[in-house]
N, C-alpha and C positions, 0 to 999 in steps of 0.2 A: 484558642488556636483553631483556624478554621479546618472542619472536618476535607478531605481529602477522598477520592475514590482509586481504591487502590486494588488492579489486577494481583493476583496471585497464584506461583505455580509451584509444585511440590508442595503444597500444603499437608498430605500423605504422608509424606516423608519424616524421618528422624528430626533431622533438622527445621522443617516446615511445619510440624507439630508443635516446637517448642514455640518459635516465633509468628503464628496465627495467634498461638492461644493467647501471648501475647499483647498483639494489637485488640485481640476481643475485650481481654481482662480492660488493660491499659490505655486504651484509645475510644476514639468516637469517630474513627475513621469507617467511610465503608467499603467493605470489602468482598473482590468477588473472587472465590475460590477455583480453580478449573481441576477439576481430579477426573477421573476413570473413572473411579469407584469409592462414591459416596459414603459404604459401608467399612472403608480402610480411616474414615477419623473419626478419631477416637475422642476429641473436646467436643464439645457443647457448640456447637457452631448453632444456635437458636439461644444464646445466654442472652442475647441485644438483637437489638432492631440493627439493619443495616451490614445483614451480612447473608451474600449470597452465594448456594453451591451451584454450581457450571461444570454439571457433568460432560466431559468429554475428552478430547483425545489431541497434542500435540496437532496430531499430522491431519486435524481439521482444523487448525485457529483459524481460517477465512471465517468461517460462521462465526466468529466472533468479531469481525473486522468493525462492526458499527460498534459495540462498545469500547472496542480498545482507541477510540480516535475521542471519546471521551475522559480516560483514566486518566489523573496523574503522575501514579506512581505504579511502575511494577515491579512486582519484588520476581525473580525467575531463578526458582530449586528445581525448578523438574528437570531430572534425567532419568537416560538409559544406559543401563551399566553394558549387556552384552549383545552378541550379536553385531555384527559390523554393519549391515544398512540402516536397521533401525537405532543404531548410536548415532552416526551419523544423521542421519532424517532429522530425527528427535533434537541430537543436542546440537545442530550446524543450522541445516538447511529449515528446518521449522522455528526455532529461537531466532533467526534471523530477518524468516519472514512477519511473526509477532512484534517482534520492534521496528520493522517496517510498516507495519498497522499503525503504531503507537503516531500523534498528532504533537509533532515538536513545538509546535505553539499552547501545547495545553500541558504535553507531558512534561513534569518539572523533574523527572527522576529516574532514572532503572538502577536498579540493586541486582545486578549479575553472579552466580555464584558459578566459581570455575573451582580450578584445586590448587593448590600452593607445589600440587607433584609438576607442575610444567614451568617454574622459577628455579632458578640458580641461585648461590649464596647472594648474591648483588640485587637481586629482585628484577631481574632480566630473565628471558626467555629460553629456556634449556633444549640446546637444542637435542640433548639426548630425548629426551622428552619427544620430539614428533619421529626422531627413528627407530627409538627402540619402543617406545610405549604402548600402552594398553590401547584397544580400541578406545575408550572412554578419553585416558590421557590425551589420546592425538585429535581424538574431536575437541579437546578444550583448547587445544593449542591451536588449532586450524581457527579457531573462533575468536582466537585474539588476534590473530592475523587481520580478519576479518571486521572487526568492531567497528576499527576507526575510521571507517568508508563509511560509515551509518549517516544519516542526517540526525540522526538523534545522540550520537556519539557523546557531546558534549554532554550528555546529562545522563551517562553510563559510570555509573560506581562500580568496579570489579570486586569482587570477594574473591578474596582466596582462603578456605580454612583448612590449614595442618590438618594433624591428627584430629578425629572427632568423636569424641565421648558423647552419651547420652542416650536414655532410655530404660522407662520402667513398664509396671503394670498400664499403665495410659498413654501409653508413646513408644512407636516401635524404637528397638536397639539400633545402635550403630556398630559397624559391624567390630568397632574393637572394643563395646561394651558387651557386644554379645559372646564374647569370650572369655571375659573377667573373672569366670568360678574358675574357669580350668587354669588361665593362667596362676592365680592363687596354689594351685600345687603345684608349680614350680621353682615356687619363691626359695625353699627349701636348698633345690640346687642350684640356682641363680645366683648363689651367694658366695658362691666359692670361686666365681669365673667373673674376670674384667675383661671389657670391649673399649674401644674406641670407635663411639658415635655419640651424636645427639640430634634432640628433635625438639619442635614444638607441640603441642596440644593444646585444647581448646573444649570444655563443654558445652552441649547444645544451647544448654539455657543460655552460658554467656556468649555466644554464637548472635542468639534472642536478643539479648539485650542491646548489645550494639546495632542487630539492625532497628529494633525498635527507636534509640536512639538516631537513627541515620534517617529515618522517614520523616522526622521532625526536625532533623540539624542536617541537610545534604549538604556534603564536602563542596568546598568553593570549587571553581573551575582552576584557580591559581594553585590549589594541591593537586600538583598532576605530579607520575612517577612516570621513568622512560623506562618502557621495556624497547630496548634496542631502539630500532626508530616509530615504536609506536607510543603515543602520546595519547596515556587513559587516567583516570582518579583510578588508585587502586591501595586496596587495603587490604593484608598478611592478615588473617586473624588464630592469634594464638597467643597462650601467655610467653614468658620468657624463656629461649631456651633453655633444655637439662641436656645433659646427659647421660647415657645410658648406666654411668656407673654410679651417679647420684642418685636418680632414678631408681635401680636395685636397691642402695642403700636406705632410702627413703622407706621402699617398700616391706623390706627387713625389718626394720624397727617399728612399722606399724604392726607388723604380725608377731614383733618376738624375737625373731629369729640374729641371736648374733653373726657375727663377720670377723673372721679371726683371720684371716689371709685369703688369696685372691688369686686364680691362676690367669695371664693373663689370654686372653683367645686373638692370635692374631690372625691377619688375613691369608697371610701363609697358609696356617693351620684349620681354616676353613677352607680355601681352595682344595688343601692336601683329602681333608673329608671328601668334598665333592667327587673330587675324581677317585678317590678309594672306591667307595661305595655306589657310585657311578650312578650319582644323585642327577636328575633330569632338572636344569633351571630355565626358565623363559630369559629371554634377552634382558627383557627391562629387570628384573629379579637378581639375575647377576651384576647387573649395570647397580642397583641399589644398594646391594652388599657391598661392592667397590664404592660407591661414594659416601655410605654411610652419616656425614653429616648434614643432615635435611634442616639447615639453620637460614632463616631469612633476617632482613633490614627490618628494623620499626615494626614487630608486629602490634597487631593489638587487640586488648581485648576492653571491656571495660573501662579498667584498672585509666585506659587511655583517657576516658570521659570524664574522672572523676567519678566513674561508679564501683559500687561493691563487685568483685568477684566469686561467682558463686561456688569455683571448684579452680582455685590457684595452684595446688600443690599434687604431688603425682598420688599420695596418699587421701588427697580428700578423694581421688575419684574412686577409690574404695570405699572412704567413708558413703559419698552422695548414691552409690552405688548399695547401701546396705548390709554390706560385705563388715563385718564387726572388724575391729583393732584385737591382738592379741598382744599390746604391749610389755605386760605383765608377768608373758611366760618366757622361760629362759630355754629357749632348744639352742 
């Protein structure tokens, strides 16, 4: 397979961690990194020939303008989570002028990574999502708006990934692995209360694996999804939904802990909390407790390609997680 040169952003990151290492391991592609700061990764980026760090900063890609009219393929993780100008800068007005760089006669690809929080159950455009959401949310949203004026449009793959696990000793957390000991002491009382919701999720690695797979199989232009009246490739990635009551239960039984009845918790009865205890919620936070089922079309993971998945179930992310089974004991 012919080697490829391939830009790369968020390589730093949770998720850009798992799928560098990746292409390092697994490819012979070459690859140039653009980070801040060098000394946030944590692989071996010197394991092969043909792989270069690009220290620097979004809100300069012009200095990079002569090599990106070269690339192939770009993979684009990099975000800014807070702060409202440099969200916007960073993940609008700067990701757009880099694909603007990008040489639609040469570039066969971009691997876009937005979030699955700005889809509706249909795989359409929420529009709660650009009035109530986060500054992050509404910059991904403004960017889908945006795409498909691109001249490179056509060879824009969207990501969208649910929930995101992932992260050990050689790879920062995601921020809902970085919480995995403490949720473990809740399992306890988790068990005695039913909700209605469900979600998807998604581990980094298999995250990795798909895009790995995408750099070398890019979706035909004929796999287009409508979001309202934009016409982009887009890909959900998560395994199949659970919900939240399976979910608990799964989790129970990895640790032990039996299930003898179940109070249900309805929305009533969390509205009635909020305003008892005159609990303070952001827009989009109450907007998310009201819609509670964060369920898409066709996600995928893997599993999609024919490939192994490396963290299918809500309990192996405890197991890949280190976090021992206590199935043995009877509390």
């Amino acid at each position: 397979m012919t080697s490829k040169r391939i830009f790369i952003t968020g390589a730093s990151g949770c998720i850009g961690h798992y799928f560098t290492e990746l292409l390092i391991q697994e490819t012979d592609h070459e690859l140039f990194l653009l980070v801040r700061n060098p000394a946030k990764l944590k692989f071996d980026y010197n394991a092969r020939p043909g792989i270069t760090v690009l220290q620097g900063d979004m809100m300069d890609i012009e200095q990079f303008s002569d090599l990106l009219k070269t690339i192939h393929i770009a993979i684009l993780a990099a975000n800014a989570w807070g702060g409202t100008a440099e969200v916007f800068d960073t993940n609008v007005a700067k990701t757009l002028r880099l694909m603007n760089l990008l040489d639609p006669e040469i570039c066969e690809q971009v691997l876009y990574f937005s979030t699955a929080s700005i889809l509706n159950r249909k795989n359409q455009l929420l529009e709660e999502a650009r009035q109530l959401g986060t500054d992050y949310i509404r910059s991904k949203y403004d960017m889908m708006t945006q795409l498909p004026r691109l001249n490179i449009a056509p060879k824009i793959t969207v990501l969208f990934p649910t929930l995101v696990l992932g992260g050990d000793g050689n790879k920062p957390y995601s921020h809902i692995s970085s919480g995995l000991k403490d949720i473990v002491k809740w399992v306890p009382f988790a068990r005695w209360f039913q909700g209605d919701a469900s979600f998807h999720f998604l581990h980094s690695q298999d995250i990795a694996r798909v895009v790995v797979y995408l750099v070398d199989n890019p979706l035909p232009y004929d796999v287009v999804n409508e979001l309202d009246d934009i016409y982009l490739k887009q890909v959900v990635l998560g395994n199949p939904a659970t919900t939240v009551n399976d979910a608990v239960a799964e989790v129970c039984e990895y640790f032990g802990h039996r299930i003898y009845w179940r109070i249900p918790l309805t929305l009533w009865f969390a509205n009635f909390i909020i305003v008892l205890f005159r609990i303070q919620m952001a827009a989009w936070d109450r907007f998310c407790m009201n819609y509670r089922h964060f369920v898409y079309k066709n996600p995928v993971s893997p599993a999609t390609f024919g490939l192994p998945v490396y963290c299918p179930t809500v309990a192996d992310i405890f197991r890949v997680s280190g976090i021992p089974s206590r199935r043995n004991s009877n509390q």
